[in-house]
LOKOLLUM-320809 format. One record per residue (C-alpha): residue number from 1; x, y, z; residue in three letters. Coordinates in nm, 3 decimals. Example, Ala and Ser with C-alpha at 12.3 -4.5 7.8 and 13.67 -1.06 7.14 Angstrom:
LOKOLLUM-320809
[1 [1.230 -0.450 0.780] 'ALA']
[2 [1.367 -0.106 0.714] 'SER']
END
This chain:
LOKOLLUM-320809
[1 [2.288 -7.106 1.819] 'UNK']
[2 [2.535 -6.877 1.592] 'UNK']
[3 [2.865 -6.953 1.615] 'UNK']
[4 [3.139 -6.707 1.577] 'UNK']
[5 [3.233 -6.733 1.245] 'UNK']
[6 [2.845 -6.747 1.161] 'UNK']
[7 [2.873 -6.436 1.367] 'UNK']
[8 [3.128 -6.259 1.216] 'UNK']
[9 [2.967 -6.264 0.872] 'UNK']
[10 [2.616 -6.192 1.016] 'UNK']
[11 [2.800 -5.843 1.140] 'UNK']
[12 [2.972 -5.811 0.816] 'UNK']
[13 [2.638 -5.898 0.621] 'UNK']
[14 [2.492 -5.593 0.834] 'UNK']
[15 [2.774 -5.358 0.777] 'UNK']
[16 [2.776 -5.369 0.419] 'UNK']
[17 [2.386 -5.351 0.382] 'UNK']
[18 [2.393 -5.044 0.616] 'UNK']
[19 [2.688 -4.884 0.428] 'UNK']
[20 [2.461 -4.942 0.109] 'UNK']
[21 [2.152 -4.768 0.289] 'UNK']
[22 [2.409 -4.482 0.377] 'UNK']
[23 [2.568 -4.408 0.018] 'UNK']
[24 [2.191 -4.415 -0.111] 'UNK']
[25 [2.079 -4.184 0.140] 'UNK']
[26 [2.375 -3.989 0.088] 'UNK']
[27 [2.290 -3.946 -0.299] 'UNK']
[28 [1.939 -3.879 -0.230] 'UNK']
[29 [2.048 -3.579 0.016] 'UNK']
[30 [2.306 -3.470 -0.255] 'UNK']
[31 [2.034 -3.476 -0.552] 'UNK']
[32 [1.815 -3.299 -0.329] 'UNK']
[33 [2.006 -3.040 -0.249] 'UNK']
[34 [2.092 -2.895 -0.538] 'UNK']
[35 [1.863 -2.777 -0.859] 'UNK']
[36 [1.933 -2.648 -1.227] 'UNK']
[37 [1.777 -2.396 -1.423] 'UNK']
[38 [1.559 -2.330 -1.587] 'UNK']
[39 [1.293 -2.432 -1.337] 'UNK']
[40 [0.984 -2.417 -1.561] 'UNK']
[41 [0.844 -2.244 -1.892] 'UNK']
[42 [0.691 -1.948 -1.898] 'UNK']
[43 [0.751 -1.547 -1.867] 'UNK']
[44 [0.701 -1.246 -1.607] 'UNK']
[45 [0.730 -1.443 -1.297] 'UNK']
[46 [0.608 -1.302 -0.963] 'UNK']
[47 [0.659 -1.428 -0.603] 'UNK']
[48 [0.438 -1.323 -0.326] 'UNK']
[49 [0.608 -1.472 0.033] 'UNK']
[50 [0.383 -1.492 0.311] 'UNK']
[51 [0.414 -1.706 0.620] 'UNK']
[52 [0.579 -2.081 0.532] 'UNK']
[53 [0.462 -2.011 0.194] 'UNK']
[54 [0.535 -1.884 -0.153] 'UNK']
[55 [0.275 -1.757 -0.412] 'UNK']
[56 [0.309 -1.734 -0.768] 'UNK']
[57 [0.092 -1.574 -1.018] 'UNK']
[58 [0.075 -1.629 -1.429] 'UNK']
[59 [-0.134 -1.518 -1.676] 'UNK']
[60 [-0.342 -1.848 -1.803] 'UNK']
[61 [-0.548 -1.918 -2.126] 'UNK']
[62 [-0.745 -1.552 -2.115] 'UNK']
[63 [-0.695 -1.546 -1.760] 'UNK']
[64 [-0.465 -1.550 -1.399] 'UNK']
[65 [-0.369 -1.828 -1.229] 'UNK']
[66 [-0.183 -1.888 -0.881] 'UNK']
[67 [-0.025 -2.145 -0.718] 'UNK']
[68 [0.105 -2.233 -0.344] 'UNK']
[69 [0.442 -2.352 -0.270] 'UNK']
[70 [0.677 -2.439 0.062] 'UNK']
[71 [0.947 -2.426 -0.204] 'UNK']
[72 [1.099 -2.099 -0.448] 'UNK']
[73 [1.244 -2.438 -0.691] 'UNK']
[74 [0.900 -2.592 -0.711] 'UNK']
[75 [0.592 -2.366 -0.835] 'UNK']
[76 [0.342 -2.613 -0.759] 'UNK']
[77 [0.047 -2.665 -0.940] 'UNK']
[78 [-0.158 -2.351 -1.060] 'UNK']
[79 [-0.522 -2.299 -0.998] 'UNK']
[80 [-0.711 -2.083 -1.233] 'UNK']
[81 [-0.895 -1.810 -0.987] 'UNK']
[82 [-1.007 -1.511 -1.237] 'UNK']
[83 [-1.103 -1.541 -1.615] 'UNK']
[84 [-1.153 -1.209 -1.802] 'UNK']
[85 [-1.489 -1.099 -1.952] 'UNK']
[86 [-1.619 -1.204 -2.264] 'UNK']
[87 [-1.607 -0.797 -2.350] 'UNK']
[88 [-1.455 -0.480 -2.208] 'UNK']
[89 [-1.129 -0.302 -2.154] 'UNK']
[90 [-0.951 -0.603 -1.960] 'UNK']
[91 [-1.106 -0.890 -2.211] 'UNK']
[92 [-0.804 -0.966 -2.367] 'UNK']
[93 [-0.397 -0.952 -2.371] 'UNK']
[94 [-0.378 -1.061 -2.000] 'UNK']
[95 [0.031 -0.967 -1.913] 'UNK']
[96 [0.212 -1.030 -1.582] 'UNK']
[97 [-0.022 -0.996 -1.331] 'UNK']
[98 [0.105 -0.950 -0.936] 'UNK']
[99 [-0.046 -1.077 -0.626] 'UNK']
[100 [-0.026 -0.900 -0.335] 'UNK']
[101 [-0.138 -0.933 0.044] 'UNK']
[102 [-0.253 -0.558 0.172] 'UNK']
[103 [-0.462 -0.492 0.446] 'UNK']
[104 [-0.630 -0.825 0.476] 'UNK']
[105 [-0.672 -0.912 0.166] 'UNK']
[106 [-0.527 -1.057 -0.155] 'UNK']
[107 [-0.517 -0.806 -0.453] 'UNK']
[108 [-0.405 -0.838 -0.816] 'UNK']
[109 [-0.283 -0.660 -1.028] 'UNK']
[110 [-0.277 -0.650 -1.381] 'UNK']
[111 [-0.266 -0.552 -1.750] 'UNK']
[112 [-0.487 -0.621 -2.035] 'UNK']
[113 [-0.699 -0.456 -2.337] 'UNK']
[114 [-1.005 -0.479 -2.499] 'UNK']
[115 [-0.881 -0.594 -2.833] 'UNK']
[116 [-0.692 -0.938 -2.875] 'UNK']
[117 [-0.351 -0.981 -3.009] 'UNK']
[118 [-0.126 -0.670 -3.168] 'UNK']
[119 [-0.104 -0.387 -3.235] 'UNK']
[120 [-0.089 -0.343 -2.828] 'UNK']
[121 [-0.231 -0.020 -2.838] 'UNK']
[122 [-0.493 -0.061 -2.588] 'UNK']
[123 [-0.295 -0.212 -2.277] 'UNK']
[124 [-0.422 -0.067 -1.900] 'UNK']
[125 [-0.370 -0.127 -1.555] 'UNK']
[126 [-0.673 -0.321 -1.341] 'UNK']
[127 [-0.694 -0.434 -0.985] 'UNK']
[128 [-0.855 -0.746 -0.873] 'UNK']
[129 [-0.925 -0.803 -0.468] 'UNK']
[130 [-1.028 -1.075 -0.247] 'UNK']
[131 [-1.327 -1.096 -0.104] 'UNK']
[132 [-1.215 -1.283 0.191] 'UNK']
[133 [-0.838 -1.375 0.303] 'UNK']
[134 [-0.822 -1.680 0.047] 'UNK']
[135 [-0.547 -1.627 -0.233] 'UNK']
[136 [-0.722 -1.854 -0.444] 'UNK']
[137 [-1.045 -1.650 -0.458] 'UNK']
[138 [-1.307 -1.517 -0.497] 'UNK']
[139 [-1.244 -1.186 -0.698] 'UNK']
[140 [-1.433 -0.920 -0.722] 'UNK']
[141 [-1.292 -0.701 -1.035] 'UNK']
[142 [-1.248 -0.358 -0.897] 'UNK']
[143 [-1.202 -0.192 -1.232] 'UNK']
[144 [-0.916 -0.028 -1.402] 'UNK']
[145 [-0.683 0.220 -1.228] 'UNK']
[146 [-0.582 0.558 -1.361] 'UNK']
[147 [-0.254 0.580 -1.491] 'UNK']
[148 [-0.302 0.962 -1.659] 'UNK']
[149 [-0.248 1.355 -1.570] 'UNK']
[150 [-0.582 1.431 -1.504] 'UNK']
[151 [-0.764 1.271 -1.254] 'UNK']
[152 [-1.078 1.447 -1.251] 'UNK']
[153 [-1.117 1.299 -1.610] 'UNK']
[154 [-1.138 0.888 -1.575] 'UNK']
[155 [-1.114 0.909 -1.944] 'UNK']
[156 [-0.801 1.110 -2.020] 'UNK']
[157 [-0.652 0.726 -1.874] 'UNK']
[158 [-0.299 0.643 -2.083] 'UNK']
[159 [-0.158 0.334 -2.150] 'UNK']
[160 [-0.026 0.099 -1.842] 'UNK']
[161 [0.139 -0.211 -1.802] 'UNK']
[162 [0.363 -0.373 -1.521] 'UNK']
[163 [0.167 -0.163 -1.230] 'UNK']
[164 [0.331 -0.257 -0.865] 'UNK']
[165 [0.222 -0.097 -0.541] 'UNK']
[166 [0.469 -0.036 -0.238] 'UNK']
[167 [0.459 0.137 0.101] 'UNK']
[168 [0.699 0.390 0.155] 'UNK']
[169 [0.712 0.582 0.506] 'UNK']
[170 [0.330 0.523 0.554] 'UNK']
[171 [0.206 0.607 0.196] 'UNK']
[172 [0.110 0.364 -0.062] 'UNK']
[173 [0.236 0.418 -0.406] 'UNK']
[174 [0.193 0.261 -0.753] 'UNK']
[175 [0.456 0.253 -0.978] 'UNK']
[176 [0.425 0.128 -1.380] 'UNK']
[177 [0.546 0.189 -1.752] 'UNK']
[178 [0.376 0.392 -1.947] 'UNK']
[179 [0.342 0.593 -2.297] 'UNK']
[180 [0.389 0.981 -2.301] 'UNK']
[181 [0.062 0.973 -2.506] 'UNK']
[182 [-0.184 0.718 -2.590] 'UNK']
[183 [-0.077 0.615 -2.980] 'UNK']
[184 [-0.226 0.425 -3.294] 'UNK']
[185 [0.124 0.222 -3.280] 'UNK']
[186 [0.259 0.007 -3.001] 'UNK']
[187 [0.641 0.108 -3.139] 'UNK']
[188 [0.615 0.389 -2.900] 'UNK']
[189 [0.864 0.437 -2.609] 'UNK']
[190 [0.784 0.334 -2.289] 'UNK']
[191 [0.859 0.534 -1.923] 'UNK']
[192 [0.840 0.468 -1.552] 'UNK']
[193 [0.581 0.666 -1.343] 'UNK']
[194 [0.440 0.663 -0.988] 'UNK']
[195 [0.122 0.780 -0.829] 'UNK']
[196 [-0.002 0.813 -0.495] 'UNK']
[197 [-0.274 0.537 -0.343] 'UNK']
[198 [-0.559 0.574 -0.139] 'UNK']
[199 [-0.641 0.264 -0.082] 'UNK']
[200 [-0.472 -0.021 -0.271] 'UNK']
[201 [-0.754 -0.010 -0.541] 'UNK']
[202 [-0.752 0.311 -0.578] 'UNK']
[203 [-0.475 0.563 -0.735] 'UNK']
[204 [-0.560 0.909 -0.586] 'UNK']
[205 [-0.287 1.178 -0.770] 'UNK']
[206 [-0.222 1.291 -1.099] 'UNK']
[207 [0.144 1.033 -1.230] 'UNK']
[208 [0.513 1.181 -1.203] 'UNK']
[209 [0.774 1.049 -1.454] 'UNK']
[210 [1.019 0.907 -1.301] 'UNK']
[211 [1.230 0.746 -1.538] 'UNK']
[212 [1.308 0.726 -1.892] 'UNK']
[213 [1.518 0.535 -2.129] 'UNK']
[214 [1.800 0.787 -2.151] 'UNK']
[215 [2.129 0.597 -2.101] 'UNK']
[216 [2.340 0.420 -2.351] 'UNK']
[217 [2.299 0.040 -2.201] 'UNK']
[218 [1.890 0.194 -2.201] 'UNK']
[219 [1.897 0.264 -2.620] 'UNK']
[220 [2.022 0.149 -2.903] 'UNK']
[221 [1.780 -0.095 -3.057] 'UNK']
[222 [1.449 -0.026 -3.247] 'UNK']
[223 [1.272 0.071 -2.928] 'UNK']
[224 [1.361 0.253 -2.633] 'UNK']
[225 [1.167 0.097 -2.314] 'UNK']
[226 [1.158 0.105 -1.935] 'UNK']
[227 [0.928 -0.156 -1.813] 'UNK']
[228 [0.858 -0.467 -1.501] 'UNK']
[229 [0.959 -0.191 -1.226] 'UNK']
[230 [0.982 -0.393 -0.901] 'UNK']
[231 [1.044 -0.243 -0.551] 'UNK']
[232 [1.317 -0.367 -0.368] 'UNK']
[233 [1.411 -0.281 -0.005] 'UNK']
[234 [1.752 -0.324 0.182] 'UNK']
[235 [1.795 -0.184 0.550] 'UNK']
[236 [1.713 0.215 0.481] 'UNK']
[237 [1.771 0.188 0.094] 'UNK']
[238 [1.472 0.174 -0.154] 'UNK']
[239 [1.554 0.020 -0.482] 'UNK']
[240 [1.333 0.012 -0.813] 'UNK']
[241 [1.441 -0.260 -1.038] 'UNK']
[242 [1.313 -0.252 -1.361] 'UNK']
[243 [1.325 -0.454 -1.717] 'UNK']
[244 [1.511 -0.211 -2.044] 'UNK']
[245 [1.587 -0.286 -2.378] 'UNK']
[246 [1.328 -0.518 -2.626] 'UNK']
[247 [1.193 -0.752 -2.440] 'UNK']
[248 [1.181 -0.973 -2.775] 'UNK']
[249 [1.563 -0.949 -2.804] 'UNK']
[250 [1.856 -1.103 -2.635] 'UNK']
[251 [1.963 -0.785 -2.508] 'UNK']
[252 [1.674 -0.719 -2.251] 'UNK']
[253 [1.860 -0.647 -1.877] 'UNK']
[254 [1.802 -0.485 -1.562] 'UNK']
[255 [1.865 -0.107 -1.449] 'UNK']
[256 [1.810 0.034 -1.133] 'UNK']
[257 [1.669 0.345 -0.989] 'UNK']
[258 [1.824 0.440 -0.605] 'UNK']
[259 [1.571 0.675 -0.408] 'UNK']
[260 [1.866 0.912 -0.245] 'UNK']
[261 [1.742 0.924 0.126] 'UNK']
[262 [1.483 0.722 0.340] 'UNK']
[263 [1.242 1.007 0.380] 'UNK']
[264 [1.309 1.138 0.006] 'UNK']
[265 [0.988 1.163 -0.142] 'UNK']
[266 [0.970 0.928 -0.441] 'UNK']
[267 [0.748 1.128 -0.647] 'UNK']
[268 [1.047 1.378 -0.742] 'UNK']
[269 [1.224 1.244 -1.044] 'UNK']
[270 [1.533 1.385 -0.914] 'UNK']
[271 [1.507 1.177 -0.587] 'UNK']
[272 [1.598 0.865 -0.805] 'UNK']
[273 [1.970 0.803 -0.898] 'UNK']
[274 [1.983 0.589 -1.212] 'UNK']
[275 [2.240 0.291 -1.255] 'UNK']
[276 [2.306 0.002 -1.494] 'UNK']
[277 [2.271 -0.266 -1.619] 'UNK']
[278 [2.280 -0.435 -1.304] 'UNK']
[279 [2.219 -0.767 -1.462] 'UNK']
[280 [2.313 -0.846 -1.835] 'UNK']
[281 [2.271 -1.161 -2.032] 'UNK']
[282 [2.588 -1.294 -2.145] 'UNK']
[283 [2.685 -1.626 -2.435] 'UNK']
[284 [2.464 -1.889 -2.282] 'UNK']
[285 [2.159 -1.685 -2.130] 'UNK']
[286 [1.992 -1.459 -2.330] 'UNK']
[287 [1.739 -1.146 -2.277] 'UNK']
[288 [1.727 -1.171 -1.884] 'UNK']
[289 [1.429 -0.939 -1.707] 'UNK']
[290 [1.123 -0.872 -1.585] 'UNK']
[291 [1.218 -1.047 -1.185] 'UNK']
[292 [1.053 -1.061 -0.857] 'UNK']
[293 [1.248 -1.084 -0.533] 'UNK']
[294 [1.199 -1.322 -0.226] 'UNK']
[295 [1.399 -1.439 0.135] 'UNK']
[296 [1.503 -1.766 0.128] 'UNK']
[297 [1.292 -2.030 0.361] 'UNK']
[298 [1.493 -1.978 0.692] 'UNK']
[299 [1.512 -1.542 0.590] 'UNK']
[300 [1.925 -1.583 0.570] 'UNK']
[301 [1.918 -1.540 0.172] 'UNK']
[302 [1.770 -1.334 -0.122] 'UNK']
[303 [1.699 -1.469 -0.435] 'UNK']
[304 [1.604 -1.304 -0.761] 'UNK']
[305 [1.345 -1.465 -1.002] 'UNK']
[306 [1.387 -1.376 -1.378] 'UNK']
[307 [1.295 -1.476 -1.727] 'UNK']
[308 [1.496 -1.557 -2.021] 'UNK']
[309 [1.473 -1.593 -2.376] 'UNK']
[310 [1.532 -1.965 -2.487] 'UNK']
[311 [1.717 -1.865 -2.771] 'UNK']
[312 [1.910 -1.531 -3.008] 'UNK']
[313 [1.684 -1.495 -3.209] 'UNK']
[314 [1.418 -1.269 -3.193] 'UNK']
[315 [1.052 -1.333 -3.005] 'UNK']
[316 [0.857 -1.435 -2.650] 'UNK']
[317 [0.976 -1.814 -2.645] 'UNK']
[318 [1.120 -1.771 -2.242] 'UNK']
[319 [1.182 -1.979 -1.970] 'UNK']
[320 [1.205 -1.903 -1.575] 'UNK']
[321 [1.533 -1.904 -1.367] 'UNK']
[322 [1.618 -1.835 -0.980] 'UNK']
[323 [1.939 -1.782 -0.874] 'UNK']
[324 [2.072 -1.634 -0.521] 'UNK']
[325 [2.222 -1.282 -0.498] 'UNK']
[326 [2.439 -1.039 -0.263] 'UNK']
[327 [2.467 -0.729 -0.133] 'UNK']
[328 [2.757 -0.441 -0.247] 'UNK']
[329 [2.897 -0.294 0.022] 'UNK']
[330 [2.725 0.028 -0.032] 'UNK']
[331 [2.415 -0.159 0.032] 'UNK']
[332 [2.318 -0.198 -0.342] 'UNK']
[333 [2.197 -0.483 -0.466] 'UNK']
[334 [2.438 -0.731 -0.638] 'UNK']
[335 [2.289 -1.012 -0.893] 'UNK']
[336 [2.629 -1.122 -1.047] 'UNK']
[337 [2.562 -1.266 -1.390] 'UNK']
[338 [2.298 -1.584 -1.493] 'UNK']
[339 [2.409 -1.890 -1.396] 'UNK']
[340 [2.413 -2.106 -1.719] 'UNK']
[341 [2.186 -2.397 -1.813] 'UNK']
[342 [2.196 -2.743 -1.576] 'UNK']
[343 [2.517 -2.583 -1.338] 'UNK']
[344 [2.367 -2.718 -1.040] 'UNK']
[345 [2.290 -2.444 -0.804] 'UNK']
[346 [2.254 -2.538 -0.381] 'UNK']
[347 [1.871 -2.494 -0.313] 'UNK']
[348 [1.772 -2.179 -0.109] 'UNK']
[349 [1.872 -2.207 0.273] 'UNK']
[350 [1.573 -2.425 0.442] 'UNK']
[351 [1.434 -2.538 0.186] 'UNK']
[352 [1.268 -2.913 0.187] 'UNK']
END
C-alpha cells in the first residue's frame, strides 16, 4: 500500500515526467513548423498542384525527372520518367521543363537542341504527353512545337525556350521567349510571344510579340532578355510573370505583364501593361527568377517558388527558395523582397 508521502512524490514523479514529454513535444511542433531557405539545389523550379499533392519537374542527367510531394518544403524524391534520344533536335541541352495536367493527361513541356553544350544556338520547344493519367509515365514524345511566323512551313521554326500553356476564356494559349531570328550566336536578345493551341500538343497560329526588353530595370547589362514567362491568375486579373536581366548575373528579377481586361484578347501586344521589377535581389540573395506559383495545402495562401544564384559572381551555381506572398490592393501581385538565408519562415498553412 502507498502511503501519502509515497504518494505525493509518485504525483510529483508524474508531473515532472509529463511536463518533460510536453516541452519536447512542444519543440518538436516548434521545429516543425517553421523551415529555412534554401530548400534544395538546383534551378528553374516548377510546381504542378493537383489534388493533396504537389508535382515537381527538373531536368536530370540528359533527361526530366518528377517527383510527388504532400509538402511545397519537401520535393520528395525524383523519379527519372523521359530520357532524350541518343540523336535529334531534343538530344541534348534539356532546360526547365513544365508538367502539366490538361484534359486527362499529363504533358511536358520542354526545351532542348540537337547539339550539346554552347553556343545555344539550337534551343526549341517540345511536348511530351502521357499515355495514361500516371505523372510518372509513360511518354510518348509528341515532337517539337512551332514557335515561328509561318506555319504552313514546319521548317521556318525559330528558337524557343521556357514554353507555358494557359487557358484563357476557353482558348488555350502558349506563351515562350524567343529570338527575332534564328542566329549563329546565342548573345542575341530574347522576347516574349504567344500562340494559339489546338490541342495542348499542338500550336495552331502564326506567334505575336508580346513583350520585349525595353525598360530601364529590363537593360543595361551585356544582354537584353525576357525569359521563364509564367501565368498567374487572381480573381478577373491575368498576370504573366516572367524572368529579365542575365540569368548568369546577380541582377536577374521579375517583371510583369497585366492583360488590361478579362475578355482582352492576349494576342494584342497592346493588351499587356508592362511593370517592374516586381521582385529584385537585394545584399544577401542574389539573381532571383525563373518561379512557379502554388496555393498553400488548406488553399488560404500563395506561395512563389524561385531560384537564386549562390553567389556575385558570375555563372549557373543556384539554389531553390519558397517564400509566401500577398496581394496589392489593386489586385496585383505582391512578392515583397527574398527572405535571407536560415530566417526561419512558418511552413505553408496545412502543411504536415
Amino acid at each position: 500500500m502507498i502511503d501519502s508521502k509515497n504518494s505525493q512524490e509518485l504525483k510529483r514523479t508524474i508531473s515532472f515526467f509529463l511536463f518533460f514529454i510536453f516541452l519536447g513535444c512542444t519543440g518538436l511542433a516548434q521545429e516543425a513548423e517553421t523551415f529555412t531557405n534554401p530548400i534544395r539545389n538546383g534551378a528553374d523550379p516548377w510546381v504542378f498542384q493537383k489534388g493533396d499533392d504537389y508535382y515537381y519537374c527538373s531536368s536530370s542527367g540528359g533527361g526530366i525527372a518528377i517527383s510527388q510531394s504532400s509538402r511545397l518544403t519537401d520535393h520528395g524524391s525524383f523519379q527519372k520518367v523521359w530520357d532524350a534520344p541518343e540523336q535529334g533536335w531534343n538530344s541534348a541541352n534539356i532546360w526547365a521543363p513544365e508538367l502539366h495536367f490538361i484534359a486527362g493527361h499529363w504533358y511536358i513541356y520542354y526545351a532542348a537542341g540537337e547539339k550539346s553544350g554552347g553556343p545555344f544556338i539550337h534551343q526549341r520547344s517540345g511536348v511530351l504527353k502521357s499515355k495514361g493519367d500516371d505523372p510518372f509515365g509513360p511518354y510518348e514524345d509528341m515532337g517539337m512545337l512551332y514557335t515561328g511566323d509561318d506555319i504552313s512551313d514546319p521548317g521556318s521554326v525559330k528558337w524557343a525556350i521556357d514554353l507555358t500553356p494557359f487557358d484563357h476564356e476557353g482558348q488555350l494559349y502558349a506563351t515562350w521567349s524567343g529570338w527575332e531570328e534564328n542566329r549563329d550566336t546565342d548573345r542575341t536578345p530574347q522576347n516574349l510571344y504567344m500562340a494559339k493551341m489546338s490541342d495542348p500538343a499542338t500550336i495552331s497560329s502564326n506567334r505575336v510579340k508580346i513583350s520585349s526588353p525595353e525598360e530601364s530595370w529590363e537593360t543595361g547589362g551585356v544582354l537584353d532578355l525576357n525569359e521563364g514567362p509564367q501565368v498567374l491568375k487572381h480573381e478577373d486579373q491575368t498576370f504573366i510573370i516572367y524572368s529579365t536581366r542575365e540569368s548568369w548575373l546577380k541582377e536577374y528579377r521579375l517583371g510583369q505583364l497585366k492583360l488590361i481586361a478579362t475578355n482582352a484578347d492576349p494576342m494584342i501586344a497592346g493588351n499587356w501593361v508592362k511593370n517592374g521589377p516586381v521582385f529584385l535581389g537585394n545584399d544577401t540573395v542574389h539573381g532571383v527568377g525563373h518561379c512557379s506559383f502554388a496555393k498553400s495545402p488548406d488553399g488560404s495562401e500563395d506561395w512563389i517558388l524561385y531560384h537564386s544564384k549562390k553567389g556575385t559572381e558570375p555563372g549557373w551555381d543556384r539554389d531553390i527558395r519558397l517564400q509566401p506572398f500577398h496581394w496589392h490592393v489593386d489586385g496585383s501581385p505582391d512578392f515583397g523582397a527574398p527572405v535571407p538565408v536560415d530566417i526561419p519562415l512558418a511552413v505553408p498553412s496545412g502543411e504536415k
